[in-house]
N, C-alpha and C positions, 0 to 999 in steps of 0.2 A: 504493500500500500504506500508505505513512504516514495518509491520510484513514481508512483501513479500521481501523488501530489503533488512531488518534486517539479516532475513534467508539466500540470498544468500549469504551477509559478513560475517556472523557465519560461515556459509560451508567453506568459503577458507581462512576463518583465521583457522580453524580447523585444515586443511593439514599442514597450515604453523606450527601451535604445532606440531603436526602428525611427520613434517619432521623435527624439529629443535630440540625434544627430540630423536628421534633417532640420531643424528648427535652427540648429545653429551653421547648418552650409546657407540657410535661407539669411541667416543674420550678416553673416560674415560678407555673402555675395553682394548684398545690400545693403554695406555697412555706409555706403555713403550718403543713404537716404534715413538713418539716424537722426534721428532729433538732436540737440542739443542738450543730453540730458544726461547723468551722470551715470558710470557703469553698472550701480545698485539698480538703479532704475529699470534698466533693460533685462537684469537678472529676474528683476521680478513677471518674468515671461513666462518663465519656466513653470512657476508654482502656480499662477493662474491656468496654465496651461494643463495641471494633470487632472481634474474631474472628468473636459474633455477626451483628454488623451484615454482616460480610465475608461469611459463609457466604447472608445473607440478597440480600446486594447479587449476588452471583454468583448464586443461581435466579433471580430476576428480570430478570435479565440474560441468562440465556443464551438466551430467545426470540428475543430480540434479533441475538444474534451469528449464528442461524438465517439471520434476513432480512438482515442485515448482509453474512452469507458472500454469501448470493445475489444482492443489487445487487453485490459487490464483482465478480460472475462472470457476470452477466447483463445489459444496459441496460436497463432499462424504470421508467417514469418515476412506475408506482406502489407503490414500494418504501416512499418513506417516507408516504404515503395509509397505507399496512398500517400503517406503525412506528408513525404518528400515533393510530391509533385501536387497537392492541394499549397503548399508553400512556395514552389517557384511560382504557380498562378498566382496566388493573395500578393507576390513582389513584384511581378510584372505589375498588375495594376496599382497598387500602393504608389510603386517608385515612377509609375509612368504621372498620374495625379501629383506626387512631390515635383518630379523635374518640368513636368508641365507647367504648376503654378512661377517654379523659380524664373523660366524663359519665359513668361508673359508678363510677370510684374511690372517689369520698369514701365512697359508701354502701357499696363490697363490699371495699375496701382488698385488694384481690389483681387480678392482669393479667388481662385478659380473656380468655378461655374457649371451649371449644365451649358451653359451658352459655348464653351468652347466648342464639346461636339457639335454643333452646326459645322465648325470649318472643318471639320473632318470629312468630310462632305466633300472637300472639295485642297486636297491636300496640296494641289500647287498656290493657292492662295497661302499657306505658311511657309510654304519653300519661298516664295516672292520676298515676302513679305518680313521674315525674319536672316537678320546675318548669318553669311556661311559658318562665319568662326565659330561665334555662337551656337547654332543648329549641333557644329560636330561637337561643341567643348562638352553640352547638353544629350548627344547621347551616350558620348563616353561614360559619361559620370553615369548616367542611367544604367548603361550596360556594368561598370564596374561597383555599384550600389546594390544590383540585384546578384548578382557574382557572390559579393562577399556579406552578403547577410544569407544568402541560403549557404554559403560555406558553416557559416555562425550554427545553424541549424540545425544542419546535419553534423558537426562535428560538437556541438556544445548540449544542446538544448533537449534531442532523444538522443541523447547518449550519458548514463547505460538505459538501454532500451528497457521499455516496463513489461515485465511475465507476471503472468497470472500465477498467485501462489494456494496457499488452501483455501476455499470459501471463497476465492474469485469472484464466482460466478453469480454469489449469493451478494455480497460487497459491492460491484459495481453496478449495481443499478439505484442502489439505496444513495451510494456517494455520486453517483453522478445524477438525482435529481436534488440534493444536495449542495452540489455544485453547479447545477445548472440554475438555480434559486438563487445563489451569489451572484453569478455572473450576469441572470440577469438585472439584477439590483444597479450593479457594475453599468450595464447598459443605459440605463433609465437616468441615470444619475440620484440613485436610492430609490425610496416608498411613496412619496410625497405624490400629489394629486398633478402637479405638474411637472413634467418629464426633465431632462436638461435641454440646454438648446446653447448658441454660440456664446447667448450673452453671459454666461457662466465665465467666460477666459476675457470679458471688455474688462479691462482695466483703466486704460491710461485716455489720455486727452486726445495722444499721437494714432493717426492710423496705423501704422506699419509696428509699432508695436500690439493692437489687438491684432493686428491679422496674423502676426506671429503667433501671437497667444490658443489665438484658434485652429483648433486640428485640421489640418489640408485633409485629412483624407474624410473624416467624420463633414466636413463642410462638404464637400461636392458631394458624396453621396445623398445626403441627405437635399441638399440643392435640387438633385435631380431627381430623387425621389419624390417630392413634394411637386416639383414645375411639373412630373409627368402627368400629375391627378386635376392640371387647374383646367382641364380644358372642361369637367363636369360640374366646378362648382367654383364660386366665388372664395379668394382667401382676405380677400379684402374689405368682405360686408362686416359693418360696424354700427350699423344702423337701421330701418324700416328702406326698403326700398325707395317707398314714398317718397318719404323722408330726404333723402340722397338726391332722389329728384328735383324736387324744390329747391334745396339747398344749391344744385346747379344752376337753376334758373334765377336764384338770385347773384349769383355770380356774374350771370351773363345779363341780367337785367339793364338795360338802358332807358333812362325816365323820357330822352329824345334822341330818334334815329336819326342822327345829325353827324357830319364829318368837319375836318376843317382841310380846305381842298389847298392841297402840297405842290400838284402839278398844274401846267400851266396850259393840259392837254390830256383831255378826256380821252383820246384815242392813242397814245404814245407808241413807239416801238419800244420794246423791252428785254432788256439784255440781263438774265438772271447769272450769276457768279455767284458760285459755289465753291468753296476755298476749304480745300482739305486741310485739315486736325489744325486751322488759326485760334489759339488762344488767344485772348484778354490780354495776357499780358506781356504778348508782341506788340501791344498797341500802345503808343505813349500816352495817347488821352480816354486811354482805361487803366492807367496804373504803371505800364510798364516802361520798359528802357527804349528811349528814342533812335536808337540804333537798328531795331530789328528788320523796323518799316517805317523807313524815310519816307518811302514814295507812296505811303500810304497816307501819311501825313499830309503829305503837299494836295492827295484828292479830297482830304478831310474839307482843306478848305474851299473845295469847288463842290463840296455835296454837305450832307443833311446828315449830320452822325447819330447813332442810337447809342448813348450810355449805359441805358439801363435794360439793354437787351442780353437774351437767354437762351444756350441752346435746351432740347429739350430732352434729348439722349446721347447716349456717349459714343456710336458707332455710324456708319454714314447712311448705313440703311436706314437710321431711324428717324434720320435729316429728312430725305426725301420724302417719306411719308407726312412728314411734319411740315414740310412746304410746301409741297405741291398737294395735300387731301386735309390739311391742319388735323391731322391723327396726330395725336403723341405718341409717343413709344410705349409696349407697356413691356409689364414683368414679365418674363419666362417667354414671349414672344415676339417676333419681327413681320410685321404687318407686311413686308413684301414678301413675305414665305409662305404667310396666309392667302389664295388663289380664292376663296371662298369669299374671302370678306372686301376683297374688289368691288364687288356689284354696289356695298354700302358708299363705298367712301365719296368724295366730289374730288375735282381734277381741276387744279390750276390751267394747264394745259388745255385739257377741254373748252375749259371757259374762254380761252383764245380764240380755237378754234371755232366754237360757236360764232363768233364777231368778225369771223372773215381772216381772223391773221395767218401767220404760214410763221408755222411751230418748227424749230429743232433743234437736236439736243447733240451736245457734244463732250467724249469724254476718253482720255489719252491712255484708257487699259482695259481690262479685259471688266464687263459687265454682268459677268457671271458672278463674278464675289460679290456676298448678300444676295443674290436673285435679285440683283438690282435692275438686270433685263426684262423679268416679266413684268416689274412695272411700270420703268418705261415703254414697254409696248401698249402695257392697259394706256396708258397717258394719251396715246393715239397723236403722236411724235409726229409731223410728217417726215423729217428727218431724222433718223438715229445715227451718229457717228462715232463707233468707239474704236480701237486700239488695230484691228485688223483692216478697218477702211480708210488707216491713213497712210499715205504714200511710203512704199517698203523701202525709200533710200532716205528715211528718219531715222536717226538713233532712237534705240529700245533701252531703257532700263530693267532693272530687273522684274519691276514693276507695272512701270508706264512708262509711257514718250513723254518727253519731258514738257513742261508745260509750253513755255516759247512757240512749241508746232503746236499746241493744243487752239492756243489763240491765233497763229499766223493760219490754218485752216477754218477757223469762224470768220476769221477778219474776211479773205478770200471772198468765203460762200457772202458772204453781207454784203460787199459791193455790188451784188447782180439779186440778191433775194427781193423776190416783192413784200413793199408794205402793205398792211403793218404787217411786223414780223416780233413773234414772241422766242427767243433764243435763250436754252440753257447749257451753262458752260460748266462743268466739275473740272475742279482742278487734281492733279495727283502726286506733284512733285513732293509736297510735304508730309509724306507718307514714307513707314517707312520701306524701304533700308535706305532713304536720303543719299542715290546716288543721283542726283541733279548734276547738270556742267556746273562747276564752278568758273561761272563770270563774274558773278559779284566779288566786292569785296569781303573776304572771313573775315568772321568774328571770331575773337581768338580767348573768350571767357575761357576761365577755368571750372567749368560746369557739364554734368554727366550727359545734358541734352542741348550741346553744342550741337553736332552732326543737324537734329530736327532743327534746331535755330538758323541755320545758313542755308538750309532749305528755305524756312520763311522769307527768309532776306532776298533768295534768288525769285521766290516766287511773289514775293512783292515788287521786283523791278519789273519783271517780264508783264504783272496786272499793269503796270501806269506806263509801260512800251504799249500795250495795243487798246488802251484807252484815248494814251495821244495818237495815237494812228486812228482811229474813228472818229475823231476832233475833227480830220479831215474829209471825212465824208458828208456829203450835202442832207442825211439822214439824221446826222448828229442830233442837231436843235429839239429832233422831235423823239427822241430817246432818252427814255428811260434807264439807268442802268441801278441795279439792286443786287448789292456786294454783301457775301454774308459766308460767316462758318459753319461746315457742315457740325463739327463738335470741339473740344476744348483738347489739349492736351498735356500732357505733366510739363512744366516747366523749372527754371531756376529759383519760381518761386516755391513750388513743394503742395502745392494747395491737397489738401485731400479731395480724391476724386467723387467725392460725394456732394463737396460742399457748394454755395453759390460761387464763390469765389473763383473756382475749378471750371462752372458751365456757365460761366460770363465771357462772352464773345464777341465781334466786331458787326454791327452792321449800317452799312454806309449806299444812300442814295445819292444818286448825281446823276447829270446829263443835262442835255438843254431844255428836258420834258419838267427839269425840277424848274418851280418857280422862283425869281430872282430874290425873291423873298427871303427862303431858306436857305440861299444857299452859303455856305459856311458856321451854317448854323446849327443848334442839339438840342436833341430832345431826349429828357431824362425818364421817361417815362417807362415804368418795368412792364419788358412785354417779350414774347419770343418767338420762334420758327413757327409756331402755327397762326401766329396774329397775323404775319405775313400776307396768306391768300387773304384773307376778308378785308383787310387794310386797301392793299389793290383794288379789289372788285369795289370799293365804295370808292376811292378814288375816282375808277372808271364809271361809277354811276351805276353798278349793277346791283340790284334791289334783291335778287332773289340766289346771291354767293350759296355756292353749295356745300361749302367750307365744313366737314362735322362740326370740329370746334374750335376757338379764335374770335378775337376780337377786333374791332376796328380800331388800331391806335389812335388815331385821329379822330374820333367820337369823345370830347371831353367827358363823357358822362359813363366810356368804359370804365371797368375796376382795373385797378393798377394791381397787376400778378404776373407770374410765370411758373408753370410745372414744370419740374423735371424726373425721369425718372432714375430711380437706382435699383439693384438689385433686388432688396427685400423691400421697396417701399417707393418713397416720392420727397424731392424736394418742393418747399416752398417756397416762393418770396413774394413779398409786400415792399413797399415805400418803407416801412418800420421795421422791416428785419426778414430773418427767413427761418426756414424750419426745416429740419431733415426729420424722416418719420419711417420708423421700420413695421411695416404693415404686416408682414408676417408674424413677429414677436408681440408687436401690439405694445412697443414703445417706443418714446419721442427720445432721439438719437440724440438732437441739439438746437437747441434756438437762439437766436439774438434778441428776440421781438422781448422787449422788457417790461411791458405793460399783461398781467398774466390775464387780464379779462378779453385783450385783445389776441392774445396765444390762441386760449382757447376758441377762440371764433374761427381762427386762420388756419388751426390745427384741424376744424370739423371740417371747414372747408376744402381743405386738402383730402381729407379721407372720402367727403363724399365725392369729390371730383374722380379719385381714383376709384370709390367703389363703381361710380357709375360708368366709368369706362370700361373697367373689368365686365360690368352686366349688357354693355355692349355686345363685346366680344362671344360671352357667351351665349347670346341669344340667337 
């Protein structure tokens, strides 16, 4: 019996190594993205970290105590054969979910996800898209992680292997539902009415320390265990249906359908620019260093700048749907993946088309990542131009064609397109692996996300190259142009990727369609990617925008907000502050808003906005 015991404590002290050497190749790789905090501080990772670890080391385990019971009750001499190869599986997958999260961190600053399998789907988009170095350092380490833990295993852990001794047979069933009553306890995180969950290992103020704290492998299963079930029910109902409804419509309530007209041309042409991963805080007149984008600066003061605008997801698919159908993004799903839920939505583009204009869209890579092609085609595009229709004697990145061609074939097609013409451009150079020409001048910071910064730089010259190249066409005057980021990304400043801070982004109008009124002028008004379409269509006088949701910026009597979403939940912001809010857990992550009677109003508001999107989707 002592061997029998012996073996099941080896088993989930094993996990706890298993998990606690990962945790520090995760700290150590990431050591530069550390707080400012003192060594004690970071140690206290470890200890928050074992309830989790405990409940994770007890599922893993308890396959184990299975075959454990049964050699303890049985003889036969292929008990640990089974135990052997049930443990190179559990470290294939273990170590693939550790090295996974370690190779996506820097670029998505939050645990890995069910969300990553989608790109599995589709594995030359990760080849593209992450460094070779990288890619190979990532799976050495993987292959030599799985190597020397199942070494650990078979040489430490069943060994001396467990024999059935007298009364076996009568013993282990007694000690293994015995044991199977601890471990599940182990599991649950004890007796109590309420299970454990991540926020057991929140500790500190610092993101990257709870996301240390939390078990990489206990987070994404359970991630995806939970996104699998959301297509049947609501996880975000918090209230009467009713209830939630209303609560939207006072949201969207407007006392008078009034706009305050921006343009100087009810009929403009429209040039949409879509600026891959431009942070906030590339922009000097949102906080940042004047360096990044000069030449964005200099169109600041030829157009109408948004300060207090918002992206409303963190990936590019979620952009699109947010600007061209004012969908937000939600939790657990990407509205361009969903083919179903097309019929519901309303179409920027559409609405062009309706009015006679001559639509098309252009973008310098491959359209397949995200399924961004099926809904450019639902958009009913007259022209689509991505990565394989533009002329084969272009440099290829590894990515996309670098932007410069992206714009020098719109510019092309524009001199001979008939008016009006509604034109959308995605940009790609600032994505990574950031192999751009270098023509600009580098930036030569001492910062982890130089590489993306000199992309920005390059792809801010090239935006204000085929701006003043349109200056010269006789189209100009009566053109619109509407600059904006698809989503935010980690910078020098560190923002956590949850926060407003993070999904505060640039959006800037200009053209000769802007009135002389506006132009070099701001508007601070908090509004984001889906306020977009309906802002337009009132502009252009259209009464019956089919925008699902969004507001009219320019309706002084809209509410001043923006959603965004994050994993387990939604941001909020207000003129008075903002809110992060974990809707799974069913607690408020963080606010600014300092007046607590006004919290609670902005906090409902946020739940119901999300619940009733969620009962969108589901219906």
């Amino acid at each position: 019996m002592k061997l029998y015991l012996t073996e099941i404590i080896k088993t989930i002290l094993y996990w706890f190594f298993f998990f606690i050497l990962g945790r520090v190749i995760f700290l150590l790789v990431y050591s530069n993205l550390l707080p400012d905090v003192s060594f004690w501080e970071i140690m206290k990772v470890f200890p928050h970290a074992f309830k989790l670890d405990l409940s994770t080391a007890c599922w893993l385990s308890a396959p184990f105590l299975v075959f454990i019971s049964l050699q303890y009750a049985i003889s036969w001499k292929g008990w640990n054969v089974i135990k052997k190869v049930l443990m190179l599986a559990m470290l294939l997958i273990t170590s693939m979910i550790l090295f996974g999260e370690i190779g996506v961190y820097d670029e998505w600053r939050v645990k890995l996800s069910h969300k990553a399998l989608l790109y599995l789907r589709n594995p030359k988009e990760i080849i593209d898209t992450v460094d070779t170095g990288l890619l190979v350092i990532l799976l050495i380490g993987f292959a030599v992680y799985v190597a020397a833990f199942q070494c650990l295993y078979c040489k430490v852990v069943i060994k001396p292997a467990v024999v059935p001794q007298r009364y076996s047979a009568l013993k282990s069933p007694i000690m293994f539902i015995v044991l199977a009553f601890l471990i599940f306890c182990g599991m649950r995180g004890g007796l109590k009415g309420v299970p454990i969950s991540q926020s057991q290992s929140f500790f500190s103020q610092y993101a990257i320390l709870n996301d240390a704290a939390v078990n990489t492998q206990w987070n994404f299963i359970f991630n995806y265990v939970h996104f699998k079930t959301l297509d049947n029910s609501n996880p975000f109902q918090e209230m009467p249906t009713e209830q939630a409804n209303d609560i939207l419509k006072d949201i969207y309530a407007t006392p008078q359908d009034t706009t305050i007209q921006v343009l100087n041309n009810s009929r403009p042409n429209v040039i949409f620019v879509l600026l891959e991963s431009w942070s906030g805080d590339c922009i000097a007149s949102l906080g940042g260093r004047d360096s990044i984008t000069p030449y964005f600066a200099q169109l600041e003061k030829e157009g109408l700048m948004f300060t207090g605008f918002y992206a409303n997801g963190h990936r590019s698919q979620q952009a699109m749907s947010s600007v061209m159908s004012s969908f937000p993004p939600m939790q657990g799903h990407d509205v361009t993946d969903i083919f179903s839920l097309y019929k519901y939505l309303g179409s920027m583009p559409k609405m062009f088309n309706s009015m006679g204009y001559n639509t098309s869209y252009y973008f310098a890579g491959d359209l397949r990542y995200g399924n961004i092609r099926a809904f450019i085609l639902w958009n009913e595009f007259n022209k689509i131009m991505e990565d394989k229709d533009f002329p084969i004697e272009y440099p290829r990145g590894q990515l996309s064609i670098p932007d410069e061609y992206l714009f020098a074939e719109s510019y092309k097609d524009l001199q001979t397109m008939q008016q009006p013409f509604f034109s959308f451009l995605f940009t790609a150079s600032s994505h990574a692996p950031y192999d751009e020409p270098k023509k600009v001048p580098q930036l030569t910071w001492d910062v982890d996300e130089l590489p993306y910064l000199n992309s920005v730089k390059y792809s801010d010259y090239e935006l204000y190259q085929y701006i003043e190249r349109c200056k010269t066409q006789p189209w100009y005057d009566s053109t619109l142009f509407v600059i904006v980021s698809d989503h935010s990304h980690s910078t020098y400043m560190n923002h956590y990727v949850n926060s407003a801070e993070y999904m505060h982004v640039p959006m800037l109008w200009m053209g000769g369609a802007l009135d002389s009124a506006y132009v070099g002028k701001i508007c601070s008004t908090i509004c984001s990617q889906i306020d977009i379409y309906p802002t337009l269509a009132a502009q252009m006088g259209i009464d019956d925008c089919d925008a699902y949701r969004g507001k009219d910026i320019f309706n002084p009597y809209s509410k001043e907000f923006a959603y965004y979403e994050t994993n387990m939940g939604f941001g909020w912001v207000v003129p008075q502050g903002n809110i992060i809010y974990d809707g799974i857990n069913k607690r408020l992550s963080s606010s600014t808003i300092q007046d607590s009677s006004l919290l609670n109003i902005e906090l409902r508001n946020g739940k119901a906005y999300l619940q009733t999107l969620y009962d969108f989707f589901l219906k």
